[in-house]
VEXDREN-2710 file (C-alpha; in Angstrom, 1 decimal):
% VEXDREN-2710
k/r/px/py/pz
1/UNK/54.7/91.1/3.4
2/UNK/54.4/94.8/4.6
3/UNK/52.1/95.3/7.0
4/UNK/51.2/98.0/10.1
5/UNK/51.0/95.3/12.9
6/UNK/51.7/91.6/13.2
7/UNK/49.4/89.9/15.5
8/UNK/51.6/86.7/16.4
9/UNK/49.1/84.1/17.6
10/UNK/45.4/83.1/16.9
11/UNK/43.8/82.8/20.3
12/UNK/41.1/84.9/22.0
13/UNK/43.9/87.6/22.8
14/UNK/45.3/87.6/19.5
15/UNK/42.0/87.9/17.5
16/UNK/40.5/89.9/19.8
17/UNK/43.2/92.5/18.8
18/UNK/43.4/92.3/15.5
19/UNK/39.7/92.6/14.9
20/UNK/39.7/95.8/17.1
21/UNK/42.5/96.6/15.2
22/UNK/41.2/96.4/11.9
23/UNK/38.1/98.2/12.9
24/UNK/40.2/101.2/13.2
25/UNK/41.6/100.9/9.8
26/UNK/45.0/99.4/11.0
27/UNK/46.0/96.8/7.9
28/UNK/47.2/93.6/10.6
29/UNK/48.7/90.2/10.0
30/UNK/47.3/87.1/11.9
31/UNK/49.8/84.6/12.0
32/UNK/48.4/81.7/13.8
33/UNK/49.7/77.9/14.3
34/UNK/46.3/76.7/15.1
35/UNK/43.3/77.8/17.7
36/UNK/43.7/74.6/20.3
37/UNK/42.9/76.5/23.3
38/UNK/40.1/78.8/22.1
39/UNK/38.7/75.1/21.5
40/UNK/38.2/75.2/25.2
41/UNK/35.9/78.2/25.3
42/UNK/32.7/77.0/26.9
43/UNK/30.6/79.8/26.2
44/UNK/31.1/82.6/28.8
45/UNK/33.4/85.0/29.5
46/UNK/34.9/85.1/33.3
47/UNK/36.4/88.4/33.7
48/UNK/37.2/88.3/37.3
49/UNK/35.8/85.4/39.5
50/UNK/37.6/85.0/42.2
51/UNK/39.8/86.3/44.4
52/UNK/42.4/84.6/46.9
53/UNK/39.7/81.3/47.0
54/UNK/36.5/83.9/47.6
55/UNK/34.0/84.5/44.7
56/UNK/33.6/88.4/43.4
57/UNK/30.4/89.5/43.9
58/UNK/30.7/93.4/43.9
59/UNK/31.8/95.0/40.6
60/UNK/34.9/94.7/38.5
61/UNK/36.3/98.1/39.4
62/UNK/36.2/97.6/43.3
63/UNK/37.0/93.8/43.3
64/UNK/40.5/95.0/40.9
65/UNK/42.1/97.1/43.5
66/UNK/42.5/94.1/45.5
67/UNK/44.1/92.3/42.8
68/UNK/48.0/92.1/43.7
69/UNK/50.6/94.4/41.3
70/UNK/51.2/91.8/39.0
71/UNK/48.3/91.3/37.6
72/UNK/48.0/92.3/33.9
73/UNK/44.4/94.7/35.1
74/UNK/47.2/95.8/37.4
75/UNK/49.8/96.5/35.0
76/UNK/47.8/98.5/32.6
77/UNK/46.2/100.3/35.3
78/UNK/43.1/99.6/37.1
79/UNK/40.6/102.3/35.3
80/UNK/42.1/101.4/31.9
81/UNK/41.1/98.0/32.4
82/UNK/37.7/98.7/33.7
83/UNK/37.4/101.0/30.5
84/UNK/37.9/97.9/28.0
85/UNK/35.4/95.6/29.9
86/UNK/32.6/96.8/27.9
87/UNK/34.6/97.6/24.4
88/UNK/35.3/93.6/24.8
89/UNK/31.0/93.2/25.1
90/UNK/30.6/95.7/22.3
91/UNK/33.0/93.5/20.2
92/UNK/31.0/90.4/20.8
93/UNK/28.0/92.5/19.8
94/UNK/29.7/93.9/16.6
95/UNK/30.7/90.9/15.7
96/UNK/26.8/89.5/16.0
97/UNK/27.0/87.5/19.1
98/UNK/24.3/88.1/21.4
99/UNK/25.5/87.7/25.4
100/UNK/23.5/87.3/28.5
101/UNK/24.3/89.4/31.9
102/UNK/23.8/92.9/33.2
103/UNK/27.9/93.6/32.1
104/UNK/28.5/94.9/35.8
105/UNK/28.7/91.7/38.1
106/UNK/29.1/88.1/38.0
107/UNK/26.4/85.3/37.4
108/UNK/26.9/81.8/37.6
109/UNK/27.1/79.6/34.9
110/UNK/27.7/75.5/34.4
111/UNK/30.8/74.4/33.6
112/UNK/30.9/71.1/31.6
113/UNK/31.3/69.2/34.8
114/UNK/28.0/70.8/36.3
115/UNK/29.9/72.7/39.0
116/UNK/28.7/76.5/39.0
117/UNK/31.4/79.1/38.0
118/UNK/31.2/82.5/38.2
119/UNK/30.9/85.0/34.8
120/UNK/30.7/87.7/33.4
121/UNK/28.8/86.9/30.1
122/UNK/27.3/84.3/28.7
123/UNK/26.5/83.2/25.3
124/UNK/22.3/84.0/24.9
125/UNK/20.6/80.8/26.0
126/UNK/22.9/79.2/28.4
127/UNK/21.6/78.0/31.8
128/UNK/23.0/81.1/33.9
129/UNK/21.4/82.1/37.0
130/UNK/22.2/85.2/39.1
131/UNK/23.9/83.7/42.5
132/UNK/24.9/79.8/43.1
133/UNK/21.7/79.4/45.9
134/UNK/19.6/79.9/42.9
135/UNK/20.0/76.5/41.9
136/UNK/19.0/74.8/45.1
137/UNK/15.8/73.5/44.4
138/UNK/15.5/73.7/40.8
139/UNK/14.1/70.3/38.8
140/UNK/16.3/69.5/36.2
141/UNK/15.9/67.5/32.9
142/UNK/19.7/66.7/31.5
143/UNK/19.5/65.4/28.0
144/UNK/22.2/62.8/27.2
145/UNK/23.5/61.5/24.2
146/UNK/24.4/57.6/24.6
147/UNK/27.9/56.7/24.5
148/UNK/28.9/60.3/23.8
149/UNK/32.1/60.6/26.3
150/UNK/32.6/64.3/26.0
151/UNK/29.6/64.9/28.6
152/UNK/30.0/62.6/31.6
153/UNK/26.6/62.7/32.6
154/UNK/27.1/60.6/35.7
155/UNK/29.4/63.2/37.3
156/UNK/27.5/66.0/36.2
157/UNK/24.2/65.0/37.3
158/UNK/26.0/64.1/41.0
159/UNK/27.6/67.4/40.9
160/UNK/24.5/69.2/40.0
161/UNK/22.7/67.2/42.8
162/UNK/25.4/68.8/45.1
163/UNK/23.6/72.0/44.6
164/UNK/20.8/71.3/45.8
165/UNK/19.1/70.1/42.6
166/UNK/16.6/67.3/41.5
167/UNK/18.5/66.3/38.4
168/UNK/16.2/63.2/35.8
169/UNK/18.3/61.9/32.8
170/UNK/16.8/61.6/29.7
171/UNK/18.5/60.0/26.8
172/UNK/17.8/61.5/23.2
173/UNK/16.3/58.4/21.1
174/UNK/17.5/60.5/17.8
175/UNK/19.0/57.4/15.2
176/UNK/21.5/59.7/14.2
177/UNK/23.1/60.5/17.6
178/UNK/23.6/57.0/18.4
179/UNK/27.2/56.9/19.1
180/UNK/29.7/54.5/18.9
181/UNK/33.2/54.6/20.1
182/UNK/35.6/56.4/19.5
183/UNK/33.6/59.2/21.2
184/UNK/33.0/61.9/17.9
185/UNK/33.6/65.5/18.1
186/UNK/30.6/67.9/19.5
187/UNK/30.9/69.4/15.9
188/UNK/30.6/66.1/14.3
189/UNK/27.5/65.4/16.3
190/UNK/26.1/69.0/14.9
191/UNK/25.7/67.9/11.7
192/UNK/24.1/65.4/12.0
193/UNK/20.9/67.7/13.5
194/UNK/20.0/69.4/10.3
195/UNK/17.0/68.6/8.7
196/UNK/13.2/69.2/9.6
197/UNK/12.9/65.6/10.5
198/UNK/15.9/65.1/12.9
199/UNK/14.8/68.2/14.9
200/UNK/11.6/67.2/15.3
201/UNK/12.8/64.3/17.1
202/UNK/15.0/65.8/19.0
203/UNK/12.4/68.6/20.4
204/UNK/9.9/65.5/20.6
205/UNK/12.4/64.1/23.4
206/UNK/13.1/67.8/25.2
207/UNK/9.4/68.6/25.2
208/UNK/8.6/65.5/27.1
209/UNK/11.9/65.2/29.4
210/UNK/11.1/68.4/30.2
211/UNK/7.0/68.6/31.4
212/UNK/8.0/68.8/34.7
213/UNK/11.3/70.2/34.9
214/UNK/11.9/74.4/35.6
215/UNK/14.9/73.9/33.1
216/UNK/16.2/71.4/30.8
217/UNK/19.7/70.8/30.1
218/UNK/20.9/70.0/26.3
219/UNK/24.2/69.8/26.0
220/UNK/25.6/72.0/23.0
221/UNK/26.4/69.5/20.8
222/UNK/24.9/72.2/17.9
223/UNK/26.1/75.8/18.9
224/UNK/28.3/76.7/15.7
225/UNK/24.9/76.4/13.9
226/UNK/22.8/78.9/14.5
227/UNK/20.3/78.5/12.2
228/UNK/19.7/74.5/13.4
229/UNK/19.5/76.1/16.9
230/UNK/16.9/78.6/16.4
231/UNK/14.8/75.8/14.4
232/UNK/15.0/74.0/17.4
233/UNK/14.3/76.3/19.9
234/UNK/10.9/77.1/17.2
235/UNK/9.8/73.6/17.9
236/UNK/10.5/73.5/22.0
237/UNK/8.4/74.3/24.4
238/UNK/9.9/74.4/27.5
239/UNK/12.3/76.1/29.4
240/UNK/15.5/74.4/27.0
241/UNK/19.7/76.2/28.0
242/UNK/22.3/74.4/26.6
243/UNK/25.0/73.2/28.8
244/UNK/28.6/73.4/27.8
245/UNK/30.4/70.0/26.7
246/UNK/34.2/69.4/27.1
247/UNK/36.4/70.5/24.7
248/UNK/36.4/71.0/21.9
249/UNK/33.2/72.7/22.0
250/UNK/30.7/74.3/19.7
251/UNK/31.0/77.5/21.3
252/UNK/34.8/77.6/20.6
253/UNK/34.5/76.5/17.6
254/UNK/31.9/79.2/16.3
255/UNK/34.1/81.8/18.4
256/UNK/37.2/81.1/15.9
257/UNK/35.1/81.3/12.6
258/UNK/33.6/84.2/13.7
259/UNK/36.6/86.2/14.6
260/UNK/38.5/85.8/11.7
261/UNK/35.4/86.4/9.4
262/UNK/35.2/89.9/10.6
263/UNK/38.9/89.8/10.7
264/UNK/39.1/88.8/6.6
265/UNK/35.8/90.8/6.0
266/UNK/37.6/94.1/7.5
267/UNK/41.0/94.0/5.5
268/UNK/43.2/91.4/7.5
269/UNK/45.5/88.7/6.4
270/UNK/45.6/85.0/8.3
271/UNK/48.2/83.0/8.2
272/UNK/47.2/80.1/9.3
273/UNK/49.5/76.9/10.0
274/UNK/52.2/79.0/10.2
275/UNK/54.9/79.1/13.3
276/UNK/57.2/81.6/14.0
277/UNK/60.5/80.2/14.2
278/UNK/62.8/83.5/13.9
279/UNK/63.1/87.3/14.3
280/UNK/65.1/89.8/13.2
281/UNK/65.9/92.8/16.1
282/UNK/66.9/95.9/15.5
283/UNK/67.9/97.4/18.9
284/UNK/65.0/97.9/20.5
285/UNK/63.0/96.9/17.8
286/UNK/61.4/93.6/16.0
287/UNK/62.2/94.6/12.6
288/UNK/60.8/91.2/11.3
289/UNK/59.5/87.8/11.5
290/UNK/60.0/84.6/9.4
291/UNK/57.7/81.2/10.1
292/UNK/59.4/77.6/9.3
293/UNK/57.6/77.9/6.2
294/UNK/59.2/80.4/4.8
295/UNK/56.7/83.1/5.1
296/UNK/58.2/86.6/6.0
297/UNK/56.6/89.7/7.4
298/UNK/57.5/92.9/8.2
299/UNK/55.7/94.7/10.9
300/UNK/55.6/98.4/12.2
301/UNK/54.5/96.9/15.2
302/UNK/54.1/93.6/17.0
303/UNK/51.5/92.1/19.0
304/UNK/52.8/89.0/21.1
305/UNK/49.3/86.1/21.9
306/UNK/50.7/83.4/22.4
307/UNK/49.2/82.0/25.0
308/UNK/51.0/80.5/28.5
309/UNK/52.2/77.1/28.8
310/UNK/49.3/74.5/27.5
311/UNK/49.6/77.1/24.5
312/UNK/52.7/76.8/23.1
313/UNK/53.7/80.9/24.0
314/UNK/55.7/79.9/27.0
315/UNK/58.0/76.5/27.2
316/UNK/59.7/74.9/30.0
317/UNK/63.1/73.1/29.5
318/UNK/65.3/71.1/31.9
319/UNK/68.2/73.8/31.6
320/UNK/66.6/77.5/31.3
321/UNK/63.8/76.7/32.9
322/UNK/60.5/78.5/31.4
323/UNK/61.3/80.6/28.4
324/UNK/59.6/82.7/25.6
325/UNK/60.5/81.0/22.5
326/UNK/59.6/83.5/19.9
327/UNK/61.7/86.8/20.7
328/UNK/63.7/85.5/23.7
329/UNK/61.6/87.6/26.4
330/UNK/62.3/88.2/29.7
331/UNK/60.2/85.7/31.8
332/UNK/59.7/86.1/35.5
333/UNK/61.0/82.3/37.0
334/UNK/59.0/79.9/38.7
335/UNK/60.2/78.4/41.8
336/UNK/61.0/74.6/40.9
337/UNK/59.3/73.5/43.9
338/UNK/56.1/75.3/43.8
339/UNK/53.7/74.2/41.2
340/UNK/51.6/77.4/41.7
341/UNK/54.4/79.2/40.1
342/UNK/54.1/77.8/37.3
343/UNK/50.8/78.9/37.2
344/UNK/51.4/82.7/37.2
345/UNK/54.7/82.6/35.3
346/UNK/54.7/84.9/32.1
347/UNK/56.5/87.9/30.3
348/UNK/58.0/90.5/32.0
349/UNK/56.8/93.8/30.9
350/UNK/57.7/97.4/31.4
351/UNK/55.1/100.1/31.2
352/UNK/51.7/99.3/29.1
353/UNK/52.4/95.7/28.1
354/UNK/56.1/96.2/26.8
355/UNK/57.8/93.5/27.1
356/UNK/62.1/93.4/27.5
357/UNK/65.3/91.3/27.0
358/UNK/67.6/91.1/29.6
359/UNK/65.9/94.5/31.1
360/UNK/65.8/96.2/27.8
361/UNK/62.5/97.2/26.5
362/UNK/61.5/96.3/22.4
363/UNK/59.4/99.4/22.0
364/UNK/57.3/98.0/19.1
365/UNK/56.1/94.8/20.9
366/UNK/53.1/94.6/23.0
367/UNK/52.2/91.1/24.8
368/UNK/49.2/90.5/25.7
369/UNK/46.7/87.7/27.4
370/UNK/48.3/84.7/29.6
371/UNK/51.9/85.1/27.9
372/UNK/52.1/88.2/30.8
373/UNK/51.3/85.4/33.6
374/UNK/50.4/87.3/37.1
375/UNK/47.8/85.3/37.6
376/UNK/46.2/81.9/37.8
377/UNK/43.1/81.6/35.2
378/UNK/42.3/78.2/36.2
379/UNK/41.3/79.3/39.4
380/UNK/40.5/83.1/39.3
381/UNK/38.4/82.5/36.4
382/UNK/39.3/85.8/34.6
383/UNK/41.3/83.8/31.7
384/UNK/39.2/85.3/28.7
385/UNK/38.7/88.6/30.9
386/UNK/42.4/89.2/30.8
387/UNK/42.4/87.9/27.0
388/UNK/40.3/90.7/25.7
389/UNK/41.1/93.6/27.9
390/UNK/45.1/93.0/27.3
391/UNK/43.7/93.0/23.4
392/UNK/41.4/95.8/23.4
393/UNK/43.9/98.3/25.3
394/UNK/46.9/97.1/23.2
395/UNK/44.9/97.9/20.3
396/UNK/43.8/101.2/21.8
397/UNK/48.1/101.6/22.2
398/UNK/48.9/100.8/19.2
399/UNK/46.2/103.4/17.5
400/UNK/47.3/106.0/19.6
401/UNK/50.7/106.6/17.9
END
């Protein structure tokens, strides 16, 4: 298969750029494994959250420039990444979902644990609340689903507590989310809520857990359908936000199908299930790529998403240490006895998101998202910031020439 660009992983990076892509009449490849980590998306978007243990607060362009030089906002230049912050909001809206936040500074959200974490957007009707004192004080209803593992209520209502809240727990009586082990999937939970009866019941148990709460907490056992939610939210009558679950989520889940609907809908090709095993280079270029399946393609450009360690894009081995297993990339090297290495560890790139082997650049290969490393998502809290931003001004690269 022929194609202008081969987008090489289906993460948030990966379709990110290919939908932005194929919105500007680029005909793009996906080829995608799988979509195990986007299964971790919890609903909101951090962009840039903290900074050397202290939580951003002023906006993105000011906190940046105290970013250090290997940072990928870094590497592609501080006002070019401050440019694609709000092409990666007008995606989401483009692609029909509708985000809370004012798109300049953080709020805080709930992570599934009920710790607050800061954001940039937030999927419209998650609890947010504009700084992490505004949730001392606050009564809280959290809705529970018996037996259902993939919420921890305990922990979260402690940690929520440790805030400064009054936190109630209120179990949902519904028949059909009676749960037995082993603990089911927040999507298989879903669908069991359709129906006029079943969400009757379950607005039946919100309306009263929540009489004399400021907020109730569901957990989003039902956010890939959107039609079920809005029913829902027709039959309650108090304040109800859904409250992320642990992976895999709803959220992520709905994120995926979304993406490459608009992807298919606009002209692209998914290959799903499909690995790349080999490459064929052509001095500086990727000339093509082959997946153990036997499918071929043969890009005029390449688009490298695929994701850090937990991902699959980087791999560690007891001899060469970390290495990119798809083209043989240059990867900067971890000191064995620092775990925070590890961490930060990605591509080496030269120039806007080029990557190289053995010092030489391949001029037709971008990489972009946490395969460039530079930073420490888990703790900076920028993860899908520097997803979408590496995308969108890849794709803006790549439409350029």
């Amino acid at each position: 298969m022929q194609t202008d660009v081969a987008v090489v992983g289906g993460g948030l990076s990966g379709l990110t750029c290919a939908v932005a892509l194929a919105r500007r009449g680029k005909r793009v490849v996906l080829i995608t494994g799988g979509n195990p980590m986007l299964e971790q998306f919890s609903g909101s978007i951090g962009v840039l959250g903290t900074i050397g243990g202290s939580d951003v607060t002023d906006d993105f362009g000011k906190a940046a420039k105290r970013l250090d030089n290997e940072h990928p906002y870094r590497r592609i230049g501080i006002d070019r990444a401050r440019a694609a912050v709000p092409k990666a909001r007008e995606l989401f809206s483009y692609i029909g979902l509708r985000m809370s936040g004012n798109g300049k500074t953080n709020h805080w959200r709930l992570s599934p644990l009920g710790i607050v974490v800061p954001a940039w957007l937030s999927l419209d009707g998650y609890a947010t609340l504009e700084t992490p004192e505004a949730w001392q004080g606050k009564r809280l209803a959290l809705m529970t689903v018996p037996g259902y593992l993939d919420q921890a209520p305990q922990l979260v209502a402690h940690n929520l507590q440790a805030l400064g809240t009054q936190v109630t727990q209120h179990r949902l009586s519904l028949p059909q989310l009676q749960v037995t082990t082993p603990t089911p999937r927040p999507v298989t939970l879903s669908r069991k809520l359709d129906g006029r009866t079943a969400l009757s019941s379950l607005a039946n148990d919100i309306n009263t857990a929540g009489k004399d709460a400021d907020m109730v907490l569901m957990p989003a056992i039902m956010g890939d359908d959107e039609a079920a939610l809005a029913a829902l939210r027709r039959r309650v009558t108090v304040n109800m936000m859904l409250m992320p679950t642990l992976p895999p989520t709803t959220a992520g889940n709905h994120l995926n199908a979304t993406l490459q609907h608009y992807l298919k809908m606009l002209g692209g090709y998914v290959a799903t299930s499909q690995t790349v095993t080999s490459a064929t280079i052509d001095g500086d270029r990727v000339t093509s790529l082959s997946t153990g399946s036997g499918f071929e393609v043969t890009p005029q450009r390449v688009i490298l998403a695929t994701g850090h360690l937990a991902g699959g894009g980087l791999k560690a081995t007891p001899v060469d240490g970390v290495i990119e297993p798809v083209l043989g990339l240059d990867v900067s090297r971890p000191h064995p006895d620092v775990p925070e290495d590890f961490a930060t560890t990605g591509v080496i790139t030269q120039g806007d998101l080029v990557p190289t082997i053995n010092g030489k650049p391949l001029r037709n290969v971008l990489a972009i998202g946490s395969l460039l490393g530079g930073h420490d998502a888990a703790t900076m809290h920028d993860g899908e910031g520097v997803d979408m931003v590496t995308a969108i001004h890849a794709a803006e690269l790549v439409c350029s020439k």
